[in-house]
Residue, then its C-alpha position, 0 to 999 in steps of 0.5 A: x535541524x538539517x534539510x535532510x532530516x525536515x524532509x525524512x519528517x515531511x516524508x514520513x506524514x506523506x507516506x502515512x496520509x498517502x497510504x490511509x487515503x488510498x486505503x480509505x477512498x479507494x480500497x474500501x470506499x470503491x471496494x464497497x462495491x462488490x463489483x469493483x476492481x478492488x472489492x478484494x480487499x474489503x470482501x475477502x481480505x478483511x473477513x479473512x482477517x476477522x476469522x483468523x486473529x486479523x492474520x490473513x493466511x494467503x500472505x503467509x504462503x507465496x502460492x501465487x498459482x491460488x487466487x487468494x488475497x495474496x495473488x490479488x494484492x498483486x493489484x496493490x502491487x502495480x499500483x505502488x510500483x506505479x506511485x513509486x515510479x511518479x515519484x522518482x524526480x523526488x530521489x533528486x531533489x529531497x533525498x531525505x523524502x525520498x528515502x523515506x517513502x520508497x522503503x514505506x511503499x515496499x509491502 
């Protein structure tokens, strides 16, 4: 198996573990809080979800004058484009990484 494709592999389990760990501990283990910065996700975004066949409507119309789940996931936003830059040495060094997890980090 070439380099590149052990680290499109190594990629894919970092993008996966990366995204379920920010969605575990800080999307839904600091947005329990109903006062925390992230409480959106868990408070709003899911019981939208629940109501409407776990579609959220606010991501099917880019009214980002509303604040509603998607103006909010602006937040996600930053923080993924902040991840992205962290990780830009690795566009260098593992292409093959690389290229695996800048396509994943795009909403």
């Amino acid at each position: 198996m070439s380099l590149f494709a052990i680290q499109f592999l190594l990629g894919l389990l970092y993008a996966n573990a990366g995204e379920w760990l920010m969605h575990k501990y800080i999307l839904h283990g600091l947005g329990g809080n109903p006062r925390s910065f992230w409480a959106y996700h868990l408070h709003e975004h899911h019981a939208v979800c629940t109501q409407y066949a776990m579609v959220d409507p606010g991501y099917k119309t880019p009214d980002l004058a509303t604040w509603n789940t998607q103006s909010k996931e602006l937040k996600e936003l930053v923080v993924l484009l902040g991840i992205i830059t962290l990780h830009l040495p690795l566009l260098f060094m593992m292409p093959g990484l690389a290229s695996t997890l800048y396509p994943y980090q795009m909403p």
